[in-house]
N, C-alpha and C positions, 0 to 999 in steps of 0.2 A: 504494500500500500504506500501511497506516495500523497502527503501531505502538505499545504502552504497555509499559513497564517496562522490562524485560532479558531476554535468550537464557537457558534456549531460551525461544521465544515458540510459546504454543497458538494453533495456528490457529481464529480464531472465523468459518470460514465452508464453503460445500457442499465446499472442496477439505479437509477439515482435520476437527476435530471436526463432525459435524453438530448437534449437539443447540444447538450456537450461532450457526447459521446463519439469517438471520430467513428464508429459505426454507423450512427443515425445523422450526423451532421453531412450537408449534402451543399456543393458548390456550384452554382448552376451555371455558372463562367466554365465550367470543367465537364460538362454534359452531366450535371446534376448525381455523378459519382461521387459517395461520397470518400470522407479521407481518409479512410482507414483503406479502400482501392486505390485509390492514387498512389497514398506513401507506398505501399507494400508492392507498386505496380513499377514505381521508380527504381528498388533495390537492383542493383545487379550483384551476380555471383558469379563465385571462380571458375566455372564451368563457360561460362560468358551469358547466362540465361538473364533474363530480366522481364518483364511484364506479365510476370505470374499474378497470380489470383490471390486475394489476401490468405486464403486458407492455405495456398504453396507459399508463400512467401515469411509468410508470417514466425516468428521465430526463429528466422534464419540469421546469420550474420554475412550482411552486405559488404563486397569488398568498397563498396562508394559507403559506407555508413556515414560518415562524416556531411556529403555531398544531400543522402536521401535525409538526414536528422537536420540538415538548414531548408529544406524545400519542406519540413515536415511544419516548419515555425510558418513560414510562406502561407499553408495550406490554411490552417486557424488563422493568418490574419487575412487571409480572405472572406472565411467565412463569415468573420464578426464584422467586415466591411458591409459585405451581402445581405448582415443579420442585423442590424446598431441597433435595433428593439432590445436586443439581448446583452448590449455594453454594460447596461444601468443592473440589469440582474446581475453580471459578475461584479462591478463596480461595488454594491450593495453588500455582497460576499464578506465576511469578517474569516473564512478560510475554504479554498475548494480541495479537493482528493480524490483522488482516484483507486477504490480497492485493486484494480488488477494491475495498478503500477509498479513500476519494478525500478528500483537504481540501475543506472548506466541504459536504461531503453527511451525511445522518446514517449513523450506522456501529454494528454491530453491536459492535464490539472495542470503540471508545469505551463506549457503553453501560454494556459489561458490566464494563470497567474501573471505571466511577464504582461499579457494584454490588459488585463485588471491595472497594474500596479503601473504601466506606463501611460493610462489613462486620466490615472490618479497623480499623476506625475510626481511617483515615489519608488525607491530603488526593490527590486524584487527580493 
């Protein structure tokens, strides 16, 4: 689980809000795919594969990690571009979390943290 701020904390994933879930958040600049397809669609691996499906992709380590985890920040600031109804509900936020987060993966909660807190024009 991957944690920012303080209790209570918004759940940012499919158990908790959906609209901040990169399963259910959908990009309609991007043919309305959402970013958990995208990110996991951008990976390439060692073999030379890339544009797999989030289910092949997912858990894998990307030789671009680096490359797909800044297009991944990319992806959530588009959405909340797409979405500004939704600034004021993270903004609101006293901490969000993500149960299926994990250290060293990219994370939705992170994310949306750095977009919360650079809203608020306060360091993350």
């Amino acid at each position: 689980m991957i944690q920012h701020g303080t209790a209570p904390f918004l759940e940012c994933s499919s158990r908790g809000d959906r609209r901040f879930s990169a399963f259910a958040a959908r990009i309609r600049a991007r043919g309305s795919r959402s970013i958990e397809e995208i990110y996991q669609a951008a990976k390439r691996f060692e073999d030379g594969s890339t544009g797999l499906t989030w289910r092949d992709a997912k858990g894998k380590r990307a030789v671009n990690a680096d490359e797909v985890r800044a297009f991944y920040s990319v992806l959530w600031d588009e959405y909340i571009a797409e979405n500004p109804h939704l600034l004021p509900v993270l903004t609101s936020a006293s901490g969000l979390q993500d149960l299926f987060g994990q250290a060293g993966h990219a994370c939705q909660a992170t994310e949306l943290w750095r977009i919360r807190c650079a809203a608020l024009g306060v360091s993350p």
